[in-house]
N, C-alpha and C positions, 0 to 999 in steps of 0.2 A: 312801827319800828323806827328808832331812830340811828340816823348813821353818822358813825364818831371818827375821826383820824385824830391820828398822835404826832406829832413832829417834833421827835426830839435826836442829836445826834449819837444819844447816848443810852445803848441799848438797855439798859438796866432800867434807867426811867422807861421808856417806853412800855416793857414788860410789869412795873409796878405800877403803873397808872392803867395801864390795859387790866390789869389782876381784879387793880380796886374798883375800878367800873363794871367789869364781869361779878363783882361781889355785891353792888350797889340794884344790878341787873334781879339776879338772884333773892333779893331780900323786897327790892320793889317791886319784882313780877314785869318787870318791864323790859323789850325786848330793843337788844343793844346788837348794832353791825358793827363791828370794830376793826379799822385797820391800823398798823404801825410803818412808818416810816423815819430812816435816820438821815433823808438824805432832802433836803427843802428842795429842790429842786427838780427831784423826782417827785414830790408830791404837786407842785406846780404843773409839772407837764402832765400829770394824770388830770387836774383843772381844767388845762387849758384842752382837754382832750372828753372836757363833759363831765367828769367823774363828778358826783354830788356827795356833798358832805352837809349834814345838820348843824354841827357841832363840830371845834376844833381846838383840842387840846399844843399850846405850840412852843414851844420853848423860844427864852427871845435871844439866848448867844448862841448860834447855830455855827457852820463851818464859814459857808460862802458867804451866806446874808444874815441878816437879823432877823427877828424874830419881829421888828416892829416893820421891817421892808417889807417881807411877807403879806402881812396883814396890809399894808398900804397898797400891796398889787392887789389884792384880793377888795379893796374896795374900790380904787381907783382904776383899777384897766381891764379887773372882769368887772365888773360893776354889779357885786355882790356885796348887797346891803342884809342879805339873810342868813349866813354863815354866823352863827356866835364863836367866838373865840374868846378861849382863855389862857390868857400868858401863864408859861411857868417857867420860875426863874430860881437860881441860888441869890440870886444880888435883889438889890432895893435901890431906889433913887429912878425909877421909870415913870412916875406919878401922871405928870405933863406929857410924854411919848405915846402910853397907852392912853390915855383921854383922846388923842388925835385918832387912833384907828376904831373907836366908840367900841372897846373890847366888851364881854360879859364881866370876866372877874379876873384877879390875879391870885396864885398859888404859889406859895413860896413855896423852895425844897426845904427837906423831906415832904411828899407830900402823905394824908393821911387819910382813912374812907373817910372819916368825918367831914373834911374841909370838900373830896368829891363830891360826899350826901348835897352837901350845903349846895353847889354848883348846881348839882343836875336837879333839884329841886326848883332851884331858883330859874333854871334853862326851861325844865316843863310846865312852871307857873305861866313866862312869861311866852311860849309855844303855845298855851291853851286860850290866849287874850281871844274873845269874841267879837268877830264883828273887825279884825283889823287886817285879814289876812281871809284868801282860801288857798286850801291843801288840796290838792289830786295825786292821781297815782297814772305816772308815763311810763311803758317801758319799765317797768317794777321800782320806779325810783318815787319817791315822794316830792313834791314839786312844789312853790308856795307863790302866790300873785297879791299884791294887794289887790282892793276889794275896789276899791275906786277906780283902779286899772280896766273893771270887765266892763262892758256894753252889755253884752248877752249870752244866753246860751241857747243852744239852738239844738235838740234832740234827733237825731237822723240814725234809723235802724238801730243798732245796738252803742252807735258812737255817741258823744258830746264834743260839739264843736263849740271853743269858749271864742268867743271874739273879745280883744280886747285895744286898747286905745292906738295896741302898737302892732298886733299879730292875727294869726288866728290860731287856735291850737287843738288839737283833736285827741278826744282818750277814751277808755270805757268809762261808762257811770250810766246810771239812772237818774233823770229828770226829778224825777220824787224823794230822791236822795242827797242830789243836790241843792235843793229848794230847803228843806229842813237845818241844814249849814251853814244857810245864810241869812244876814240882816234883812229885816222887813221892808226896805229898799228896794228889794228884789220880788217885780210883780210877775205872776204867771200870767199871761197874756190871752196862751193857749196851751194846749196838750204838749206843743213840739218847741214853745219859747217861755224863758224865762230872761225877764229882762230888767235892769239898774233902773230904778227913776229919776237917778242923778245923770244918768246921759240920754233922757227922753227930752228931743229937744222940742217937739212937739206932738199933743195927743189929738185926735179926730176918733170920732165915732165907732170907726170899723177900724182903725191904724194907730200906729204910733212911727215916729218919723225920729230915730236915733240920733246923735250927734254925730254922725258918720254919714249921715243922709240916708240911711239904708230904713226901707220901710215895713214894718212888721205887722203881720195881720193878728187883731183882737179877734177873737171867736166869740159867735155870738150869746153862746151863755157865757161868756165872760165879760160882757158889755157894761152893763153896770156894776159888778166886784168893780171892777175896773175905775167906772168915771168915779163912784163912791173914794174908790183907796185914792185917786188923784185927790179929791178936794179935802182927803183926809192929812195926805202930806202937804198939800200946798195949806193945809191948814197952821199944819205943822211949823213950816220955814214960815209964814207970816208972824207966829205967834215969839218964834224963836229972840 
């Protein structure tokens, strides 16, 4: 599923851009959460209040702020790099303003399904990149890390606990489910760890010793998968 908001102050837009994604929904099989919002500032304190959003459709003359301020809090003081945003405006001469907020795309008014198709095609091309990104599911929300961010994952009872560079984070999932997701990077160690080779800062026999100093036990059938996949990467970056 992905989840959309509209920010625009003008209920008419709001309702025809919500229509045309509900109609894009319908014809791609693809399943759309859609809110609308006329007021930027209520959709900000829904933000700042956790609310996640995929995708955001934003007009950039709004009442209070702009359409390009918005977007500047949204990268600079939530420090949300994964929100796509796409400007919609009646005017032109923004060129230079949107390049600074690194938006997806710009939609003039009237807008039409076409110009949506072309958007959300282009949003789910660039959603589906392998290998740059993992998706989970928190709390029914869908949630995205880069991939260079995780240490490990670490299986305990029905949870997954993802450690990463900054946190620790806990969710449902399957170890075996999670492992098929991701880049070959990611070595099973054991039944209950799956771990980055980019943050093994050092391997031994029976351990591996993470860039975090945290030490992770190798199972014994996995002893040599293991030193083989190391001299296969380290083959790798030498040859690189």
């Amino acid at each position: 599923m992905i989840r959309i908001a509209i920010v625009d102050d003008e209920e008419i837009i709001c309702t025809r851009v919500k229509r045309l994604l509900e109609s894009y929904s319908r014809n791609k099989g693809i399943l759309l959460e859609i809110d609308t919002y006329q007021n930027e500032k209520m959709f900000i304190s829904d933000l700042k209040y956790e609310m996640h959003f995929d995708l955001l459709f934003l007009d950039i003359e709004l009442s209070d702020l702009t359409g390009i301020q918005v977007g500047h809090w949204i990268r600079e003081q939530l420090k949300n790099e994964w929100m796509q945003i796409v400007y919609i405006s009646g005017k032109d001469g923004y060129d230079r303003q949107l390049f600074s907020v690194n938006c997806l795309d710009f939609l003039s008014k009237p807008i039409s399904l076409s110009e949506i198709s072309r958007v959300m095609d282009r949003f789910i091309t660039l959603e589906n990149r392998p290998g740059d990104v993992f998706i989970y599911q928190k709390n029914h929300v869908s949630k995205r890390i880069f991939v260079s961010k995780i240490l490990y994952f670490e299986s305990v009872n029905r949870k997954i606990v993802m450690i990463t560079s900054t946190e620790r984070i806990e969710f449902y999932d399957k170890l075996d489910e999670i492992e098929k997701s991701l880049p070959v990077q990611f070595l099973r160690i054991h039944k209950s760890y799956l771990v980055n080779y980019q943050h093994i800062q050092q391997f031994q026999y029976e351990k591996v010793v993470m860039s975090n100093n945290e030490v992770l036990p190798i199972s014994q059938s996995k002893r040599k998968l293991i030193k083989d996949k190391q001299l296969e990467m380290e083959g790798t970056v030498l040859n690189a």
